[in-house]
Every structure is written in C-alpha cells, then in structure tokens.
C-alpha positions as CSV (number, residue, x, y, z in Angstrom):
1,X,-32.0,19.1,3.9
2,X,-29.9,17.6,7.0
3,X,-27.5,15.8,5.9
4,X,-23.9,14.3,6.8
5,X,-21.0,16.0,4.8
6,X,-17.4,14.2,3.8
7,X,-15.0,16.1,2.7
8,X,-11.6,14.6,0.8
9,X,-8.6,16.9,0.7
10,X,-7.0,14.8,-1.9
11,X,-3.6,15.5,-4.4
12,X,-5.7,16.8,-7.3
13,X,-8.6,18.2,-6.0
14,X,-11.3,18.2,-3.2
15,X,-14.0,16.1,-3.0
16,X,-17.3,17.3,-0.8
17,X,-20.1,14.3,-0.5
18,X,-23.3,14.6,1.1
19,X,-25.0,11.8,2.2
20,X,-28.5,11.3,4.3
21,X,-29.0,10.1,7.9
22,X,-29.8,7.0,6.1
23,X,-26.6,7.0,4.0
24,X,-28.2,8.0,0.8
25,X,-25.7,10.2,-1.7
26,X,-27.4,13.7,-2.1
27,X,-24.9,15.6,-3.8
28,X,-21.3,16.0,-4.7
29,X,-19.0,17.9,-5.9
30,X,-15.4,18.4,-6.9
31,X,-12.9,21.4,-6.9
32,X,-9.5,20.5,-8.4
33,X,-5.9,22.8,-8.1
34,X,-2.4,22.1,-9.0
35,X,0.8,20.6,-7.8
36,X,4.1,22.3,-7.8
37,X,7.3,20.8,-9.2
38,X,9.7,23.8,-8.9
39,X,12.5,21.2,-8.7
40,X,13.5,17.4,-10.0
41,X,11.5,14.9,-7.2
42,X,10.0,17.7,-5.4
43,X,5.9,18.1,-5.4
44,X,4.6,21.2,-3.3
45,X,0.9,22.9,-2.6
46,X,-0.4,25.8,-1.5
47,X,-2.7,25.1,1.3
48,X,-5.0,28.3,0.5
49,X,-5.9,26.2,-2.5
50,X,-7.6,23.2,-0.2
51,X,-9.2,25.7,1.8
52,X,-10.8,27.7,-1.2
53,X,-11.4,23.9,-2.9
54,X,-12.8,23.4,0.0
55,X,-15.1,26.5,0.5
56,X,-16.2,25.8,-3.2
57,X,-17.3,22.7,-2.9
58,X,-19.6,22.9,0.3
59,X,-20.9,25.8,-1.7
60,X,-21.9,24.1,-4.0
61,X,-23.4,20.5,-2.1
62,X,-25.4,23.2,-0.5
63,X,-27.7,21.5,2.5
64,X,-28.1,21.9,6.2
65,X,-24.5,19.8,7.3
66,X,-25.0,18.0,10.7
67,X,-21.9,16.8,10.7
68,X,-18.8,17.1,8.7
69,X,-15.8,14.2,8.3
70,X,-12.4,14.7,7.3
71,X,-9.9,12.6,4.9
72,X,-7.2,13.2,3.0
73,X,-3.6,12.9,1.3
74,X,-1.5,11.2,4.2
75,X,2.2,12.4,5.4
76,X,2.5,15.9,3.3
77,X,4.1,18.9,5.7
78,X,2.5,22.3,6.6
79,X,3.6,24.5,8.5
80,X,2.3,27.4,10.8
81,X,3.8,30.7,12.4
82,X,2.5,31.6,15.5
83,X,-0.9,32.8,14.6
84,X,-1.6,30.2,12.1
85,X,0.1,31.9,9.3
86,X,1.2,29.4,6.3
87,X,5.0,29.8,6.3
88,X,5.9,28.0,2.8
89,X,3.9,25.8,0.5
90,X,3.7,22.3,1.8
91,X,5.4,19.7,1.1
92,X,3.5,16.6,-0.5
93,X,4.1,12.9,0.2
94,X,4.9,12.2,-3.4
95,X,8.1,14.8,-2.5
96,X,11.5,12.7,-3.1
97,X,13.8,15.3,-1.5
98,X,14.7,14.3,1.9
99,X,17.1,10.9,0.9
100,X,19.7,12.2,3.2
101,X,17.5,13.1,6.1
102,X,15.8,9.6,5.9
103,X,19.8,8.2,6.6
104,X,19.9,10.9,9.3
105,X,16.5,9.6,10.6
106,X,17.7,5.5,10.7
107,X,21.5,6.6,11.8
108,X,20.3,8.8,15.3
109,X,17.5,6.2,16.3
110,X,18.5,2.6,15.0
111,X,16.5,1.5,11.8
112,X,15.6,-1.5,14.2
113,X,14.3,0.5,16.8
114,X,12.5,3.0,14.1
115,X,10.4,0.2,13.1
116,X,9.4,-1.0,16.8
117,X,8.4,2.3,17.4
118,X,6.8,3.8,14.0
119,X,5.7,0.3,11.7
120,X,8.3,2.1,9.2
121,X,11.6,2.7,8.4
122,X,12.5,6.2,7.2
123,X,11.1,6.9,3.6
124,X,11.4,10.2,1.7
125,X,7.4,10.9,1.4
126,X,6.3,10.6,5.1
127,X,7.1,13.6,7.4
128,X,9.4,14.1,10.0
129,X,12.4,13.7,7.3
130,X,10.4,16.8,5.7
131,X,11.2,18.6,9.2
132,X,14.7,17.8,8.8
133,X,14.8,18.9,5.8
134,X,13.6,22.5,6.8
135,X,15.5,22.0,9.6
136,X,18.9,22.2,7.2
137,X,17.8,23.8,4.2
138,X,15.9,26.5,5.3
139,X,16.7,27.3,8.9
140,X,14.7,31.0,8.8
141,X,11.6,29.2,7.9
142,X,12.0,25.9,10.4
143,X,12.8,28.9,13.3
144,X,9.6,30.1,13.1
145,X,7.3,27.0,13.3
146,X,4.9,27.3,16.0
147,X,2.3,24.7,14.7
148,X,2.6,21.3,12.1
149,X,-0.1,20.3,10.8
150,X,-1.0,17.6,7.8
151,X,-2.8,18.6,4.8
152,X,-6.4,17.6,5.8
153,X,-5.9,19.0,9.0
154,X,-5.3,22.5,7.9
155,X,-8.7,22.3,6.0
156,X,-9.6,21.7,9.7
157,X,-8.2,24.3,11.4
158,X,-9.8,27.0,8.8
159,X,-13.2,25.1,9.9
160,X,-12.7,24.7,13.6
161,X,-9.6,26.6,14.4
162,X,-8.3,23.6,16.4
163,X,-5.1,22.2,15.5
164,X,-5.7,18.2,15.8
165,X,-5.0,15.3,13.8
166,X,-6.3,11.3,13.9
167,X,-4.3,8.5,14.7
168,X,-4.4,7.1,11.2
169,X,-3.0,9.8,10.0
170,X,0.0,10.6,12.4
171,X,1.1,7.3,11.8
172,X,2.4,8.2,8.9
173,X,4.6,11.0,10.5
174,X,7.3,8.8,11.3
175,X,6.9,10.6,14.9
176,X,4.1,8.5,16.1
177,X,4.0,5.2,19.1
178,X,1.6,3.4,16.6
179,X,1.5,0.3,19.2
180,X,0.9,3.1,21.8
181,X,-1.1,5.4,19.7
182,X,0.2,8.7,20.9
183,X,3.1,10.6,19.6
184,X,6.8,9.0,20.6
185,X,8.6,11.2,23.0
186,X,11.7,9.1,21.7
187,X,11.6,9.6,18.1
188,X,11.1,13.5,19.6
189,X,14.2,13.6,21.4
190,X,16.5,11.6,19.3
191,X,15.6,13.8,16.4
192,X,15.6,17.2,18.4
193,X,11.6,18.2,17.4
194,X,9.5,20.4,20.1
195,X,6.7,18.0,20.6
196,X,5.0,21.7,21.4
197,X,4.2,21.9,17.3
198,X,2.4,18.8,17.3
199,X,-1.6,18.5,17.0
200,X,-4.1,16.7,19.3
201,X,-3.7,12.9,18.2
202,X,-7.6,11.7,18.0
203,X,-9.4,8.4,17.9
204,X,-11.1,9.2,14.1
205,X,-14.3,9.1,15.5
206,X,-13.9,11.8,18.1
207,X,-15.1,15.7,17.4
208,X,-12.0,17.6,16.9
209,X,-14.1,20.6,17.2
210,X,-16.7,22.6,15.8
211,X,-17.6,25.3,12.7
212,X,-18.8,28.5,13.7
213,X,-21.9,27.6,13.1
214,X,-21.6,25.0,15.5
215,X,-21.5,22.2,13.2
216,X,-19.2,19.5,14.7
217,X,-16.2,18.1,12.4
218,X,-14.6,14.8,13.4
219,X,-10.9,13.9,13.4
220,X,-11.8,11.8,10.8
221,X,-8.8,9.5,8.9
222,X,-5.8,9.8,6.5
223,X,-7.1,8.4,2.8
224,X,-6.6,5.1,3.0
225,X,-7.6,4.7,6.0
226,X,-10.9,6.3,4.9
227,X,-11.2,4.4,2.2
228,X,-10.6,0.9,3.5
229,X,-13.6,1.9,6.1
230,X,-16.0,2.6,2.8
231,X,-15.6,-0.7,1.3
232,X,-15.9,-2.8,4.8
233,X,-12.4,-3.2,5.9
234,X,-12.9,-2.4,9.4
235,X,-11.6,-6.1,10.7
236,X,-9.2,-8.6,9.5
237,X,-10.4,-10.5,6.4
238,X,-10.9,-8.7,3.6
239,X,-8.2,-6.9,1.6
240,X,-9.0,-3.5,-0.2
241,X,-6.7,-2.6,-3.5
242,X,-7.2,1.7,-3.9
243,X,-6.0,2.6,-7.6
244,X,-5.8,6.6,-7.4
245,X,-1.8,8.2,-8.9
246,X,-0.5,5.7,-6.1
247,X,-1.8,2.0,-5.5
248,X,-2.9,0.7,-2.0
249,X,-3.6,-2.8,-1.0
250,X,-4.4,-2.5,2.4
251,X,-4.9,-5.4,5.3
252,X,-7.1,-5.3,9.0
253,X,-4.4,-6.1,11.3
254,X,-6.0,-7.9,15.3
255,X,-3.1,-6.1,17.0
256,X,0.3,-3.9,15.7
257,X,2.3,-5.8,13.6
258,X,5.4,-4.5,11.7
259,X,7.3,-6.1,8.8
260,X,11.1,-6.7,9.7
261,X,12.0,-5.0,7.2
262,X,9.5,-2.7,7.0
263,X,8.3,-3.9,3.6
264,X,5.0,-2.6,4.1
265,X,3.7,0.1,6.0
266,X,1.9,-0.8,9.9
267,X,-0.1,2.2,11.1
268,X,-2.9,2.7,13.4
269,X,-6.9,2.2,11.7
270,X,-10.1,4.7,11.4
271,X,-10.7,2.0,13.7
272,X,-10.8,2.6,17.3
273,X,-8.0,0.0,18.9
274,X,-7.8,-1.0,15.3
275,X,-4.1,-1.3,13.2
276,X,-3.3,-2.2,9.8
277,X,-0.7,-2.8,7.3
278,X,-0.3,-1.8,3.6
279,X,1.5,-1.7,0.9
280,X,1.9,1.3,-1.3
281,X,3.6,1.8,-4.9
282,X,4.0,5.4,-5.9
283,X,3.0,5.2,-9.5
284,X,-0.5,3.1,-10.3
285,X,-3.2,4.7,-12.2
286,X,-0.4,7.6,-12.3
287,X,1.3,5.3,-14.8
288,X,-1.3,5.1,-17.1
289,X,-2.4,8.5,-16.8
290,X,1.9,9.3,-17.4
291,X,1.9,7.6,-21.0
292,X,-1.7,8.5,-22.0
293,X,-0.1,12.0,-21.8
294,X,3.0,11.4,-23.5
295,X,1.3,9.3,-26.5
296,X,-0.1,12.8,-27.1
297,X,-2.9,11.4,-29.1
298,X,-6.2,13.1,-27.0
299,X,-7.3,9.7,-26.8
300,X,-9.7,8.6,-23.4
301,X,-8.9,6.0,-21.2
302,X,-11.6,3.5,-22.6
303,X,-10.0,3.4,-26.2
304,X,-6.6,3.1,-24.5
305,X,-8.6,0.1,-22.7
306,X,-9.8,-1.2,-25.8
307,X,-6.3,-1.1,-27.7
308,X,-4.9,-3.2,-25.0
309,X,-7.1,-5.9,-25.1
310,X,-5.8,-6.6,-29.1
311,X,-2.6,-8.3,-27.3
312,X,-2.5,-11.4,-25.5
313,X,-1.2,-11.7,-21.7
314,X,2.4,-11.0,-21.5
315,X,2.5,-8.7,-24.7
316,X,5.3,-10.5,-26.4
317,X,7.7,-9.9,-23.7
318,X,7.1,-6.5,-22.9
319,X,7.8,-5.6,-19.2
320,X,6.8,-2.3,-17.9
321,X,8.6,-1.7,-14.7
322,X,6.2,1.2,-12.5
323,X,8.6,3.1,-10.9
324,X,8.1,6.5,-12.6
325,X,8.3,8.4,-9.0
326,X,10.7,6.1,-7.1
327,X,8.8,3.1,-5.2
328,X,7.9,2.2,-1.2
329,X,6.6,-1.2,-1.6
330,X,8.8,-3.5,-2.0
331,X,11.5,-2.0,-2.7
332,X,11.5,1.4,-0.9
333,X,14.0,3.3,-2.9
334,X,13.1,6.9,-4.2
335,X,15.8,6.6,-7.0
336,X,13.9,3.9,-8.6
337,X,13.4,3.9,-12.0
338,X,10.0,2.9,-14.5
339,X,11.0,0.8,-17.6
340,X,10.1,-0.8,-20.2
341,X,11.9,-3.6,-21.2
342,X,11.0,-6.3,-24.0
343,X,10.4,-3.4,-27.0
344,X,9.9,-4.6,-30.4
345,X,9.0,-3.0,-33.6
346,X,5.9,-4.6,-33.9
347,X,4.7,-2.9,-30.4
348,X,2.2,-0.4,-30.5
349,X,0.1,1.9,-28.2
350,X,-2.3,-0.8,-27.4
351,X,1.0,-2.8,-26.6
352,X,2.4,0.3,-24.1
353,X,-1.2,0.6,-22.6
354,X,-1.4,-3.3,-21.9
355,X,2.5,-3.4,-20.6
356,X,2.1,-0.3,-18.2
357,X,-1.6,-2.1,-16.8
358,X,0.5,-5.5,-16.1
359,X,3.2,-4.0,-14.8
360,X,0.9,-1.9,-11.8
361,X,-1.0,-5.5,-11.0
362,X,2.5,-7.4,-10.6
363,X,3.6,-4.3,-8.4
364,X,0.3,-4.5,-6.4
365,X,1.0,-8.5,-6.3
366,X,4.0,-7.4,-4.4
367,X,2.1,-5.7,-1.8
368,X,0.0,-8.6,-1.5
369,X,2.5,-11.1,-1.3
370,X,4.4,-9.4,1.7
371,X,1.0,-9.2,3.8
372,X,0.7,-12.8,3.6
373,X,4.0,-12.7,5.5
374,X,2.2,-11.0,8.0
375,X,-0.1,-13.5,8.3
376,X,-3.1,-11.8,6.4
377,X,-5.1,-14.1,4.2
378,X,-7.2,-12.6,2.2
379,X,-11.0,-14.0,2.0
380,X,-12.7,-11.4,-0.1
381,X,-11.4,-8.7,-2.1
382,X,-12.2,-4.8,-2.9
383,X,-11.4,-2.5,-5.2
384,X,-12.0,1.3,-5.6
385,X,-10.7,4.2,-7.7
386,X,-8.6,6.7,-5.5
C-alpha cells in the first residue's frame, strides 16, 4: 500500500509510523536500545543501534514508502572519519560533561553576543561544547573528524548517504545564525571549528536526498520541533507542553526573538521563515518514571496515578524539586539538584507520586511564565506524550 513513512530517532527507541496520502495511521512500530552511563552526568549511544532500530522498524510497518520524514533527539554529537566511519559513541543532549567548555564557549565569544547570534547561551547538552570537549579530552579522536552529524541525521546518511541536517535542528548546535538561518562563520572562528565538518542546513521541507530505491527522505525537524507541527503549532497562538524524560512547552514565534538572559531557548521552526522559543526542564515524565523505579514495588503508572489522587493539592507541604539531571529552564545549571522537601511520617507512595507530578507542572509553569516575557500569549493549549 503507498504510504507516507515518519520515522523518530528518539532517546529510548525508534519510532516508524505509516500514514496514508490521506493521513490515515496504517501501521507502527517501535524498536527500543539503551543509553550509556559509563561515567557520573555522562549519557552516550551507539549510533549502529538507531540504524538497526531503524531497519527494524520499517521492516516491520512494511508498505510501499513514498516518502520518508525524519525527527529526532535534538543537540547529541556524532562523529565521522573520512569515509563515514563512527569514531566513538555519541554523545546525547542529556550529557552533563562539558561545564567547563560551556565557560570556554561564553568567555571567547561574549555571552551577550552568543545570544544575538545563537537564541542561547552556552549549556552543557547542546553541541559545540561537545566539540570542545573532544577537542581537549580526546584529541586522537577530535583529529580525525571529517563529518558531524546529529543523531537523526546519521539515520539519514545510512538512508541517503547525504550528510545534511534541518534548520530546526542546527539551532540547537550552538553554531547556528538562527536570525540568519545558516551556520555562523563567527561562532566558527571564535571557537576554532572547520566549518568543512558541518552538514547541508535545510528548510525541513526540502529532500535531503534519496534511498536507493529512490524513495526521497526530507530534512525533516529536531523533536520538538516535529512535535509542535503535529498538534497545530505552526504560527503564533497556541502553546504545545511535550511530556517525554524532558518537558517542552514550546511557543510560535512572528520573527527571532531571544530571551536576555537566554531563559528559554529561540531556534528556527519545521516552519519555513518560521522561529520559536521554548522552554525545556530536563527531568519530566523522567521524574516519575525515576521514583516508580526506585519504589521498587512493580507497580504501573495508573495505580501510581490512582494513589496520588488520595492527597489533596499541596500534599501537606511536600515539595518535590525536578532537577534529577541538572535543569535548562529557568535556571540553566547542570549541577542542579531534585529534592524533596516538606517529608513527614505520615507521607506515603501516593504522597511521593503526587509531590514529584506537582513539582514537573510548577517547573513547566516556569517555562510558561518566561514566554509571556516574550510576548507569547497563549490562546489554546496542547499536550502530547514525548
């Protein structure tokens, strides 16, 4: 049957959906694999194990693909020898590592002028300060890097062999002109890279290039990106809130706008011409999914549900503060620490499972609160899982 194909190259698995001409879902399927944590604050991938996700799970949607569409986890380093060879697992965007290259980052170009150019100010999870990191800590590996490449985008390049990338999705290098949507020749030089090892920036829309089959694959989008495109935010208006192991609320921007204090995150949209701004904590439904496993009771997420509506709003005092894996929005400090604060004897699981869900809706109030700075205001709301 002819059919569109997405494909997700998410942090826990890939997702493959096949949807008619019409938009109709026809199948779907998901192929999960692990994360790395060979260090404290360090989260790694093999990117052989999107690719054979990948393979799995187009096997098994089956269908005639007339298309294929790319997303994925946003700002997460591969990187490539010469003739496309991975040179070390890559580096995720959950990755804490790179603290001192971020101050390296905000000391050579100006954290003022970092946020005219980028939307951002230097934070451990996005990408150049990965470089850096390489650059310093493993100088035999960073010697040999012919191509970079973020994670989606080698799913693409085992598809197409075309090394490209969206404009969504660079933004969140930290080496990207997001007013000018093309990569910065200025963030280039003052931080020494070879622009050489950088992929074609793409409009989403455009075809990045083609299977062997001849099957064209767009450029497609970074995740939440993607996501605010599913659920209509494509223009200023409505706000999306994505609950996956981080938490998005995400705002249609008229023209590039950065926070000051780069609070929030401004990148380019899915959206030819299009920008937007977001806030992101690191630990949402991550949270939840952190003390359902260390209850240890086997217990599924609808009784934990259940046992936290027994308490009231509030829980007596208890505070659960969300920062299991440092925090972006608003505080932007990797060395962040979750809490919880208020404990009594009387507290019980229903009590944690209630404290950790207020504690992720204050933090995505955060986010919400610093977009109205912006100028956003909200008049309809969407939420999806992530």
């Amino acid at each position: 049957m002819t059919q569109l194909v997405g494909l997700d190259v998410g942090t826990t698995g890939v997702k493959a959906l096949a949807l008619s001409p019409e938009g109709d879902v026809l199948a779907r399927a998901e192929e999960s694999y692990d994360l790395s944590t060979p260090h404290p604050g360090w989260a790694e991938q093999d990117p052989e194990d999107w690719w054979r996700a990948a393979e799995r799970a187009l096997a098994a949607i089956g269908g005639q693909p007339i298309a294929i569409g790319l997303s994925g986890q946003m700002h997460g380093l591969v990187v490539l020898d010469d003739r496309d060879r991975v040179l070390r697992p890559a580096i995720l965007w959950n990755d804490q590592r790179t603290e001192a290259e971020c101050v390296e980052i905000e000391e050579r170009v100006g954290l003022t002028r970092l946020i005219q150019l980028t939307g951002n100010r230097a934070l451990t999870g996005f990408t150049a300060p990965k470089l850096l990191w390489l650059r310093r800590h493993e100088p035999d590996t960073y010697a040999r890097i012919a191509h970079v490449l973020l994670p989606k985008d080698y799913v693409r390049l085992r598809l197409t062999g075309e090394h490209a990338i969206d404009v969504a999705d660079a933004s969140g290098t930290l080496l990207f002109d997001v007013a000018g949507r093309r990569w910065s020749q200025e963030m280039l030089a003052a931080l020494e890279l070879d622009p050489a090892c950088l992929p074609r920036a793409l409009e989403s829309p455009e075809v990045s290039g083609e299977t062997a089959a001849g099957i064209p694959v767009a450029a497609g989008a970074g995740d939440q990106a993607a996501a605010a495109l599913g659920v209509g935010v494509d223009r200023p208006g409505p706000v999306s809130v994505v609950l996956g192991t981080s938490g998005v609320v995400f705002a249609a921007l008229p023209a590039f706008a950065a926070d000051p204090q780069a609070r929030v995150h401004a990148f380019c949209h899915a959206v030819p011409g299009g920008w937007h701004a977001m806030g992101v904590m690191l630990s949402a439904a991550g949270s939840l999914r952190w003390l359902r496993e260390a209850l240890g009771t086997g217990s599924g997420y609808d009784e934990l549900t259940a046992a936290a509506r027994e308490w009231a709003p509030g829980t007596e005092g208890l505070t659960f503060l969300p920062y299991l894996t440092g925090e972006r929005t608003p505080h932007a400090d990797p060395r962040a620490r979750a809490a919880f604060a208020g404990l009594m004897l009387r507290h019980d699981r229903g009590a944690l499972v209630r404290s950790v869900m207020e504690g992720v809706a204050y933090g995505l109030r955060d986010s919400l609160e610093l977009l109205r700075e912006l100028g956003v205001d909200p008049r309809a709301g969407h939420v999806s899982g992530g």
